[in-house]
PABARO-815722 format. One record per residue (C-alpha): residue in one letter; x, y, z; residue number from 1. Coordinates in nm, 2 decimals. Example, Ala and Ser with C-alpha at 12.3 -4.5 7.8 and 13.67 -1.06 7.14 Angstrom:
PT   code     east    north       up   pos
PT      A     1.23    -0.45     0.78     1
PT      S     1.37    -0.11     0.71     2
//
This chain:
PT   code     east    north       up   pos
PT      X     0.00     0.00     0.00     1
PT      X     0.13     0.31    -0.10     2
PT      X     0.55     0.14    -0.07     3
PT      X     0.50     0.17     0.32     4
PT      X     0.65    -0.06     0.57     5
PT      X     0.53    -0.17     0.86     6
PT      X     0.71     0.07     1.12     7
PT      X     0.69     0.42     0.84     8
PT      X     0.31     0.32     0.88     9
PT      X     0.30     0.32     1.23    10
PT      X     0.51     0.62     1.25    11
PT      X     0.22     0.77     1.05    12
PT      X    -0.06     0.69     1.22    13
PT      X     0.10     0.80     1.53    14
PT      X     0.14     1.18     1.38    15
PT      X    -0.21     1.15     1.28    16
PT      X    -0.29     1.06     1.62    17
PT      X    -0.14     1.34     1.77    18
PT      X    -0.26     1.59     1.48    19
PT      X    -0.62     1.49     1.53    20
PT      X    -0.61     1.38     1.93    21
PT      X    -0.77     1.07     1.99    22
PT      X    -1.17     1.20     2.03    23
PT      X    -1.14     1.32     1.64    24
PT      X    -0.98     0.98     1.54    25
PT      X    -1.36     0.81     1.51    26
PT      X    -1.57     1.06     1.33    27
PT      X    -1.27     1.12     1.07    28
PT      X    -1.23     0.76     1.00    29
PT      X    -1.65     0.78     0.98    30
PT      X    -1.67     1.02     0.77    31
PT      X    -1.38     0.91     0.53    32
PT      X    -1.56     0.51     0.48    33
PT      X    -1.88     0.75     0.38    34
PT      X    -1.67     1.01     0.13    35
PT      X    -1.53     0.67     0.00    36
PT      X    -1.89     0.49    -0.04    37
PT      X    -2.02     0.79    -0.21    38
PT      X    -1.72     0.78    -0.45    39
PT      X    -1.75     0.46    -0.58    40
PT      X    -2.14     0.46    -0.60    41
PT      X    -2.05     0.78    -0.84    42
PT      X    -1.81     0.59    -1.06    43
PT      X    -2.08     0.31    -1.05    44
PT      X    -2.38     0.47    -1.13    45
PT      X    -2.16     0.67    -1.44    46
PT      X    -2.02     0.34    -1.58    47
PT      X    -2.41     0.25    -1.59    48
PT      X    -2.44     0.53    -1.76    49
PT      X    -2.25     0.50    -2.03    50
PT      X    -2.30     0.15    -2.07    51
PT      X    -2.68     0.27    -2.13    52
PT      X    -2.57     0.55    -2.36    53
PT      X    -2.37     0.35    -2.58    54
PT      X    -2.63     0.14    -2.60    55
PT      X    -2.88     0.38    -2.74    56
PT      X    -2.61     0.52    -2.98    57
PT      X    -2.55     0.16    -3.07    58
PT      X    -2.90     0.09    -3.17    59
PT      X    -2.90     0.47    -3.31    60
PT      X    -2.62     0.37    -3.61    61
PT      X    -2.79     0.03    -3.67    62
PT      X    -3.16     0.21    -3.77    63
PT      X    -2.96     0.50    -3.99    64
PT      X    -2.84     0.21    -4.23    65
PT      X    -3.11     0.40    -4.48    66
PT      X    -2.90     0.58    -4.73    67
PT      X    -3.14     0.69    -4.92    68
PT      X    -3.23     0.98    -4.66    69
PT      X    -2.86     1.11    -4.69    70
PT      X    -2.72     1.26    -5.09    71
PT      X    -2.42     1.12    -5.20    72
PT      X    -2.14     1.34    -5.19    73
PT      X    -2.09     1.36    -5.57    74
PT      X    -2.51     1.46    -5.60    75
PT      X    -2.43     1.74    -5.33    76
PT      X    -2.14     1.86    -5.52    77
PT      X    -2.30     1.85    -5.85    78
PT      X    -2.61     2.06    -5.73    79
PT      X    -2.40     2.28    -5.55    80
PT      X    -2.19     2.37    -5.87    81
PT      X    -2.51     2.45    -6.08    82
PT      X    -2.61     2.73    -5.79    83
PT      X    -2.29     2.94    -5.88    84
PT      X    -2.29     3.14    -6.20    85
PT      X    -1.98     3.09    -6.42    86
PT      X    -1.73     3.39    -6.37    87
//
């Protein structure tokens, strides 16, 4: 975890333990499990997301397989050229 050792680790929570005194030591460890629930029920509920979202974009390209809504690009270009007068 994070390269420490065994006594670096200790050394640590012993500064924390004098930082925060040994009162705060429950309610910060309470309310860092909760910060950490509500972080990973974010990163859930987006990956559902945009499983969902692809998806709808999925099934979106599969019913625009009609190409005869879209001009080919040699039509466009054609009826675009007769618009412009000759210079």
């Amino acid at each position: 975890m994070f390269g420490l050792r065994g006594q670096e680790l200790l050394i640590v929570l012993l500064i924390v333990l004098l930082i925060f005194g040994a009162k705060k030591l429950p309610d910060l460890a309470r309310s860092l499990g909760s910060s950490a629930k509500e972080f990973r029920k974010g990163i859930e509920e987006k990956s559902k997301d945009d499983d969902a979202d692809a998806q709808d974009s999925d099934s979106a390209d599969d019913s625009s397989d009609d190409s005869s809504d879209v001009p080919d690009s040699a039509d466009a270009h054609n009826s675009d050229s007769s618009d412009v007068p000759d210079s």
